[in-house]
VEXSE-915227 format. One record per residue (C-alpha): residue in one letter; x, y, z. Coordinates in steps of 0.001 Angstrom, whole numbers, padded with zeros to 6 digits, always signed. Layout:
<sites>
AXYZ
...
</sites>
This chain:
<sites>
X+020052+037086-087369
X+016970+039522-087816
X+016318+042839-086543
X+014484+041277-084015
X+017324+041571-081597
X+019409+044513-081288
X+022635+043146-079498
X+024854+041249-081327
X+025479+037270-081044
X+028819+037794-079529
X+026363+040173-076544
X+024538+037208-075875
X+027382+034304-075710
X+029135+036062-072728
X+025729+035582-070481
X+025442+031662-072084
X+027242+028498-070378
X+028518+031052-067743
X+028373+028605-064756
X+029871+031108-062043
X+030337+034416-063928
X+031833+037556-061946
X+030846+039017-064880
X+028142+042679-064998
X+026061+042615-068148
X+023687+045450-068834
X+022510+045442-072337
X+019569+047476-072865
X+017981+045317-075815
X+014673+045270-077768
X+012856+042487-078460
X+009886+042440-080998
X+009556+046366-079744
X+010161+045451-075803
X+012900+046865-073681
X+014305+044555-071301
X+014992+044759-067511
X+019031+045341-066989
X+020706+042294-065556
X+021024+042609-062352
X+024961+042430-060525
X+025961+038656-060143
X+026700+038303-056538
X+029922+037473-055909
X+029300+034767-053397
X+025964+032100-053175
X+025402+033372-049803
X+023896+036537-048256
X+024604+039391-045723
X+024187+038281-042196
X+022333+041063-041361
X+019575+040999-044322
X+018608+037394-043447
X+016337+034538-044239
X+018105+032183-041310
X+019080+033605-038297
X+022381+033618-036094
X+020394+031179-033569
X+019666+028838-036353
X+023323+028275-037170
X+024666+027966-033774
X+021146+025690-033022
X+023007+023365-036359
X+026324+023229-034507
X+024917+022615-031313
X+023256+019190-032882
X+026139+018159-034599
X+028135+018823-031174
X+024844+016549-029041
X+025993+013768-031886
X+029538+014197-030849
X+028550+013427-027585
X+026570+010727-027870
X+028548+008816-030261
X+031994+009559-027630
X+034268+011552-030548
X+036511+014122-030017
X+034717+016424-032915
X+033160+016344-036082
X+035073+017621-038749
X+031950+019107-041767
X+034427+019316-044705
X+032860+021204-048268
X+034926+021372-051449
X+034315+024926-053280
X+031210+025669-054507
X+032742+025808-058188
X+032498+022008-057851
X+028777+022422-058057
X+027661+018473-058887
X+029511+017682-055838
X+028871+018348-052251
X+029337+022007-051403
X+027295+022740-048593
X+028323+021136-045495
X+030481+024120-044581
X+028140+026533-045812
X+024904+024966-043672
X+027130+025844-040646
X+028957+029400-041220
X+026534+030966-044033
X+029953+031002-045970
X+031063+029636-049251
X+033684+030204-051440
X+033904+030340-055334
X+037780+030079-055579
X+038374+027431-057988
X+040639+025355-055641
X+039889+026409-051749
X+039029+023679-049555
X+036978+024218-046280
X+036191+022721-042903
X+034299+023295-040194
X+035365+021254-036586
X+032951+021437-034136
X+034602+019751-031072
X+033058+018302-027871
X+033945+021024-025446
X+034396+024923-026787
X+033607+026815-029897
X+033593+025718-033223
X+036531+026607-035434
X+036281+027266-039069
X+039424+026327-041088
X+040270+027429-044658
X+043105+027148-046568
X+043356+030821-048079
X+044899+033994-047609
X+043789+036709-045114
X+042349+039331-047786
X+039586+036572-046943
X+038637+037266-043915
X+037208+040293-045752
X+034832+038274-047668
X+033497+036113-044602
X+033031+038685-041932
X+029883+040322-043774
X+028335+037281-044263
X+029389+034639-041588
X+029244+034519-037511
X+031710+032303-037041
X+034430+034252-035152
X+037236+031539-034550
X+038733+031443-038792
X+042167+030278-038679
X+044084+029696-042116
X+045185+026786-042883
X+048090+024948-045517
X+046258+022949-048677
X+047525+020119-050118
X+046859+021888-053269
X+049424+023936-055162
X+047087+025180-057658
X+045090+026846-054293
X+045411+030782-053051
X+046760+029594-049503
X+049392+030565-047373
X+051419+027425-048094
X+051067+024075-049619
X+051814+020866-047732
X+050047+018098-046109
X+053300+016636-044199
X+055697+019738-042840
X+055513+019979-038975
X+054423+024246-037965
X+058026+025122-037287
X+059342+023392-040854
X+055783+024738-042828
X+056793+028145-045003
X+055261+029742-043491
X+054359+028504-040234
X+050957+027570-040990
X+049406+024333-039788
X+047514+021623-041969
X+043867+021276-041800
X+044609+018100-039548
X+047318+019451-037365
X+045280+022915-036872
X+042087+020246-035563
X+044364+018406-033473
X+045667+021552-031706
X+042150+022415-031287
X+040721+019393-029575
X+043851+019496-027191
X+043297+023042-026827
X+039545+022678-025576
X+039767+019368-023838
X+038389+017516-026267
X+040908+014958-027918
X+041423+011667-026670
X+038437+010079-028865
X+038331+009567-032528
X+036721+012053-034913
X+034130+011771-037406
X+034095+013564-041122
X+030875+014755-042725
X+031085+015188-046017
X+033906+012611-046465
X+032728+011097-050636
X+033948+015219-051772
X+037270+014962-049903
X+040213+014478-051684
X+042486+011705-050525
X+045563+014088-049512
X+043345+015656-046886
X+041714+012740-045527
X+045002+011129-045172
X+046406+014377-043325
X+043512+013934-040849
X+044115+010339-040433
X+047817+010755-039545
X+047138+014144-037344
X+044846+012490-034812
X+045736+009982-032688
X+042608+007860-032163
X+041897+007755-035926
X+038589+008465-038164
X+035776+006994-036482
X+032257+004945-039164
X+029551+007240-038599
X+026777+008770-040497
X+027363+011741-042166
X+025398+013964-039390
X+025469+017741-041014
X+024141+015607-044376
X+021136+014200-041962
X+020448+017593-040572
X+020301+018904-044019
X+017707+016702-045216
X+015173+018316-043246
X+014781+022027-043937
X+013698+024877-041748
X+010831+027375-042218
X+013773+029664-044020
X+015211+027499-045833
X+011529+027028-047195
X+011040+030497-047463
X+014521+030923-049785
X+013718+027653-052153
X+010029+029121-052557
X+012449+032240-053619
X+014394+030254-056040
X+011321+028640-057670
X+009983+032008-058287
X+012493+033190-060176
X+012680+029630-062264
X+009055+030267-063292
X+009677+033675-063905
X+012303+032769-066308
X+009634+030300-068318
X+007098+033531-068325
X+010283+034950-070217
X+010659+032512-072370
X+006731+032589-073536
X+007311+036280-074161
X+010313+036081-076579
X+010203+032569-078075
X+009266+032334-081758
X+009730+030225-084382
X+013260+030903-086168
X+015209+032036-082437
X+018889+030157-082283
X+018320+027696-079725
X+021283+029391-077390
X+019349+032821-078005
X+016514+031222-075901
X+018998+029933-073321
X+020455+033738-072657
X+017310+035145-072541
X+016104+032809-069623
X+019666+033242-068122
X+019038+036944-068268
X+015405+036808-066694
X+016883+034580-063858
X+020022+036841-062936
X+017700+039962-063225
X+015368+038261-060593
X+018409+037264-058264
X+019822+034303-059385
X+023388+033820-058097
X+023626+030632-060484
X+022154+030281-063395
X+022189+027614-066485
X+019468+026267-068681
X+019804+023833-071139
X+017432+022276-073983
X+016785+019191-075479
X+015458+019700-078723
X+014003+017193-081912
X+012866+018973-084597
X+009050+017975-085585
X+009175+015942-082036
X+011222+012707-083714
X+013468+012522-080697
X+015765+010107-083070
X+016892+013733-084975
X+017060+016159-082131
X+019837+016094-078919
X+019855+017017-075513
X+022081+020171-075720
X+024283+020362-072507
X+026344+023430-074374
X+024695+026244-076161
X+022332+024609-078887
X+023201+026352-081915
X+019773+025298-083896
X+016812+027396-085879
X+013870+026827-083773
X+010543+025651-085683
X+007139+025424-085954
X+006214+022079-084279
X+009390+020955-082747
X+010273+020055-079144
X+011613+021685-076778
X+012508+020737-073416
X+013884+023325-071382
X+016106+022242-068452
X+016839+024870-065618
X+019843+025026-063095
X+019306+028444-061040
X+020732+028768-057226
X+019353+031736-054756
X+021198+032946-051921
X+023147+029278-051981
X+019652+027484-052378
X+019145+025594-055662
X+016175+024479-057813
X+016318+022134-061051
X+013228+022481-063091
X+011801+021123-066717
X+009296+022217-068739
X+007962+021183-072177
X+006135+021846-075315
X+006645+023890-078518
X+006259+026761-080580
X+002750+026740-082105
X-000157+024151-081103
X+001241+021362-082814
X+002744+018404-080874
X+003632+015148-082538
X+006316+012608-083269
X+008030+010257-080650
X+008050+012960-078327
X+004723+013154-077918
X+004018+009792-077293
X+006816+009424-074425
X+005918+012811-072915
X+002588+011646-072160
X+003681+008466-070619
X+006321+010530-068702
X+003779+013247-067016
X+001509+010289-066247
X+004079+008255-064267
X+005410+012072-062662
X+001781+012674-061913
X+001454+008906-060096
X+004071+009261-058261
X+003606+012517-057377
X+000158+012061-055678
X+001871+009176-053423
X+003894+011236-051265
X+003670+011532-048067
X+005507+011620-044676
X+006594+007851-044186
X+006473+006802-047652
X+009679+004796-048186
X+011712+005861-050982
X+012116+002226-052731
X+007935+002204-052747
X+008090+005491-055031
X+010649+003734-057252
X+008242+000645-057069
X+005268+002958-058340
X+007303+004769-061128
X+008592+001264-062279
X+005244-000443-062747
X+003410+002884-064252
X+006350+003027-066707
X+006526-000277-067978
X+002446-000780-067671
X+002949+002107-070480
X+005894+000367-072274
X+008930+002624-071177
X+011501+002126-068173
X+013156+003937-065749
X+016902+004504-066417
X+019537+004367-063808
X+017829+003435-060722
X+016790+006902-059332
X+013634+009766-059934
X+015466+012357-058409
X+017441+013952-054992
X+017156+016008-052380
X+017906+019882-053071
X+019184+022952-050949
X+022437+023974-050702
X+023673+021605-053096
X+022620+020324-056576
X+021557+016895-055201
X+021637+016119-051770
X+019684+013880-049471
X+017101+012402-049499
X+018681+010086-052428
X+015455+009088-054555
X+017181+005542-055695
X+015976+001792-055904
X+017041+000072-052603
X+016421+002962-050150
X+014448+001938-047039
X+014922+006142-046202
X+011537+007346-045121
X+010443+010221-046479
X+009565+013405-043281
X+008268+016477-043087
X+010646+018837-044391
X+012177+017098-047082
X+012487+019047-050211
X+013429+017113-053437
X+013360+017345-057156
X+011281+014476-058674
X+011555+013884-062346
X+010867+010466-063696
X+013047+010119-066431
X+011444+007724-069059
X+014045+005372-071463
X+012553+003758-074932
X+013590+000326-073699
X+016399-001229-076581
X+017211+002128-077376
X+019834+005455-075973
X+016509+007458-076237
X+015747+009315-072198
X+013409+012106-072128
X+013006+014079-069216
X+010004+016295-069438
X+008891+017655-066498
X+010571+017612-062708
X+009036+019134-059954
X+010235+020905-056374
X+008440+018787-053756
X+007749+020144-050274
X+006750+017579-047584
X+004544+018956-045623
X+002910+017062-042421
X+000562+015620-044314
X+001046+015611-048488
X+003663+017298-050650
X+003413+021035-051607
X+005462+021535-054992
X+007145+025133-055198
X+007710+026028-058676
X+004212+027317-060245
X+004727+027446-063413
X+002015+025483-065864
X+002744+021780-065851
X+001109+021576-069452
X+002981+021355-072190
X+003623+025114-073436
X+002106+026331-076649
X+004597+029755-077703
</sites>
C-alpha cells in the first residue's frame, strides 16, 4: 500500500461486499491530493418517504385497483401479491413493495398483500408491532395486521402454519387464516384466490393458503408481475435516477484508477461514489485478465484482491438500487491505451452483437426475434450466446419481466425497461465475457437507454 491512500485496508473492506449494510462510513480520505465527498447515510429501507415522492398515493391505489378489475374478471375471491424480503435480492422482492411503497430488510420477514373483490386491501406481515413504526412514514396502506410465519428464525409474533387463533401463542392468525377472515369479512370469499408472486414462496406458506381457503388456489397469470412490466412516468423518472448515479460511479473510477490499485480498492471507491450519490444498494464487481488473456484473469464475484496493470482488462460490473429501483451496468477497458489479448478480440465481437441488437428494438418486437438476431451476429463472428437469455426486465427487482430468453413470443411495449447485455461464450471453452449491458427504455417508437456513461472502452 502507498501513500496514495490515507485510510487503511481494513477502512476500505467494511464498505466492500456489503450487500445491505446499516452501516455509516465517513472517512475523509485523500487520493493523489483529492479529498473525497463523505458517504452519505445508507438508508435503512429501499423505499422512500411518502411525502417526498416520485409516485404518488393515486398511483398505488390506481395498481390495486387493476389487480382488484383482474379479480373480477377472472371470478376470484382476491389476489394474494406475496414478496419474500428484500435481503433475498436475486429473487422476487417487489410484488409487495409495487403496492404499499414498503419493503423490509429483515433477513427472514415474509410479506403479502390481499387485495380482495369487495373492500380495502389488507397488508399482512409476519413481524412485530415496533414495525408499524417503520411502515407508517413510508406506506398508505392503513389496514396492517400481523401475522404468524412459518419461520422460527423470523421476528414475528409467533411461529406456526397449523394452530387454529384460539390455540396460536399468541393469538395471532396465519397469513392464510388472516386472508380467509378477510374475504368473509368483506363479502368476498366463496371463489378461489390467485397468488402473484408464487416461484419466491416457500412451500409452508403456500400450503397454509391452500388449506385456509376453501375453494383452493386458482392458474392464473401472475397479474402485479404484468403490471410491473410496464413502468410509469415515475418509475422512469427514479431508474433515470439510478443510472445517474451508476455513471457517476464510472466518472469515479476514471478519477482514481491507476496502474498498481488492489482490485477491491477500485470496487470501494465506486461503492463509495454510489452511496454518496444515494444508492440504497450498492455492489460492483470486476472481471479482470491481466494483459487481456482472459485464460489468466477471473471474474471476481468477491473482492478481487489483484495489482492492477498497465494493459490489463477490466470489466467492471455494477449492482446499485435507488429508492427500491435497480440498475445493472458494465463497462470496459483498461488502464493506459493499450488493449490486446483474447479480450480484445471477444469484446469487439460482443459490442457489435450489443450494438445489433440494440438498434432492433422497438414496440412489438418479439423477444425470441432479438435472441434470433444476437444468435446469428454471434456465431456470423464465431462466438455463441450462453444460456438462452440477453438479459431481464429491471425495477423493483434485480430481474423481472420482460424475461429476454429463447422461446418467448412476449412482445416487447412501451414502457418496458430492461437490461440487455449479450453475453458472448468462446464456443468449446468455460470462457463468457460480458462487456457492456445497457438500461433500455421503450419508448413509443425506439428504445432510449438511461445510463450515459461512454460505451467505448475506457482508457484510465
Amino acid at each position: 500500500m502507498t501513500a496514495r491512500v490515507s485510510a487503511t485496508i481494513e477502512d476500505y473492506a467494511v464498505c466492500v461486499n456489503m450487500l445491505y449494510s446499516q452501516v455509516v462510513i465517513q472517512p475523509c480520505m485523500a487520493l493523489n491530493g483529492r479529498k473525497m465527498r463523505p458517504m452519505a447515510l445508507a438508508a435503512a429501507m429501499p423505499m422512500w418517504d411518502k411525502t417526498q415522492h416520485e409516485v404518488s398515493n393515486a398511483e398505488f391505489s390506481n395498481r390495486i385497483e387493476r389487480v382488484r378489475e383482474f379479480c373480477i374478471e377472472n371470478d376470484l375471491s382476491g389476489v394474494v401479491a406475496y414478496s419474500q424480503p428484500a435481503v433475498h435480492q436475486w429473487s422476487q422482492t417487489g410484488h409487495v413493495g409495487y403496492l404499499t411503497n414498503w419493503a423490509n430488510l429483515d433477513r427472514a420477514t415474509d410479506t403479502m398483500v390481499l387485495v380482495p373483490r369487495n373492500g380495502e386491501a389488507t397488508f399482512l406481515i409476519a413481524g412485530v408491532d415496533y414495525m408499524l413504526d417503520q411502515i407508517e412514514p413510508v406506506s398508505w396502506m392503513e389496514d396492517i395486521r400481523m401475522v404468524a410465519s412459518p419461520d422460527p428464525r423470523a421476528i414475528s409474533a409467533a411461529y406456526t402454519t397449523d394452530a387454529s387463533r384460539a390455540d396460536a401463542a399468541p393469538a395471532v392468525n396465519t397469513f392464510g387464516q388472516e386472508a380467509y377472515e378477510i374475504l368473509k369479512a368483506t363479502g368476498s370469499a366463496g371463489r378461489p384466490v390467485a397468488i402473484s408472486g408464487m416461484e419466491a414462496m416457500s412451500m409452508a406458506i403456500y400450503r397454509d393458503i391452500e388449506t385456509s381457503i376453501p375453494e383452493g388456489i386458482a392458474d392464473t397469470i401472475d397479474i402485479v408481475g404484468e403490471l410491473r412490466s410496464v413502468k410509469s412516468s415515475g418509475e422512469i423518472g427514479l431508474l433515470k435516477k439510478v443510472a445517474s448515479i451508476s455513471d457517476r460511479a464510472y466518472e469515479t473510477m476514471l478519477d482514481v484508477l491507476e496502474e498498481g490499485m488492489l482490485g477491491y480498492e477500485l470496487m470501494a471507491e465506486l461503492d463509495r461514489s454510489a452511496r454518496a450519490e444515494g444508492g440504497d444498494m450498492v455492489y460492483h464487481t470486476i472481471h479482470w485478465a491481466p494483459n487481456g488473456e482472459l485464460e489468466k484473469g477471473h471474474l471476481s464475484i468477491k473482492p478481487l484482491d489483484q495489482p492492477l496493470r498497465a494493459g490489463d482488462f477490466i470489466n467492471v460490473n455494477a449492482y446499485i438500487v435507488y429508492k427500491g429501483y435497480w440498475i445493472q451496468s458494465d463497462r470496459s477497458g483498461t488502464i493506459g491505451a493499450k488493449f490486446e489479448g483474447s479480450a480484445r478480440a471477444i469484446c469487439d465481437a460482443n459490442m457489435s452483437v450489443q450494438d445489433e441488437v440494440l438498434s432492433a428494438i422497438r414496440p412489438g418486437l418479439v423477444i425470441s426475434d432479438m435472441l434470433n438476431i444476437s444468435n446469428r451476429a454471434a456465431e456470423k463472428l464465431g462466438y455463441e450466446i450462453q444460456g438462452g437469455r440477453i438479459g431481464h426486465g429491471q425495477g423493483l427487482d434485480y430481474s423481472e419481466e420482460p424475461f429476454l430468453m429463447e422461446g418467448s413470443d412476449r412482445v416487447l411495449r412501451p414502457g418496458n425497461v430492461f437490461v440487455l447485455h449479450t453475453c458472448l461464450g468462446v464456443p468449446g471453452t468455460n470462457i463468457l465475457v460480458n462487456p457492456i449491458a445497457d438500461l433500455c427504455h421503450v419508448t413509443e417508437d425506439g428504445v432510449e437507454v438511461l445510463n450515459s456513461f461512454s460505451r467505448d472502452y475506457f482508457h484510465a
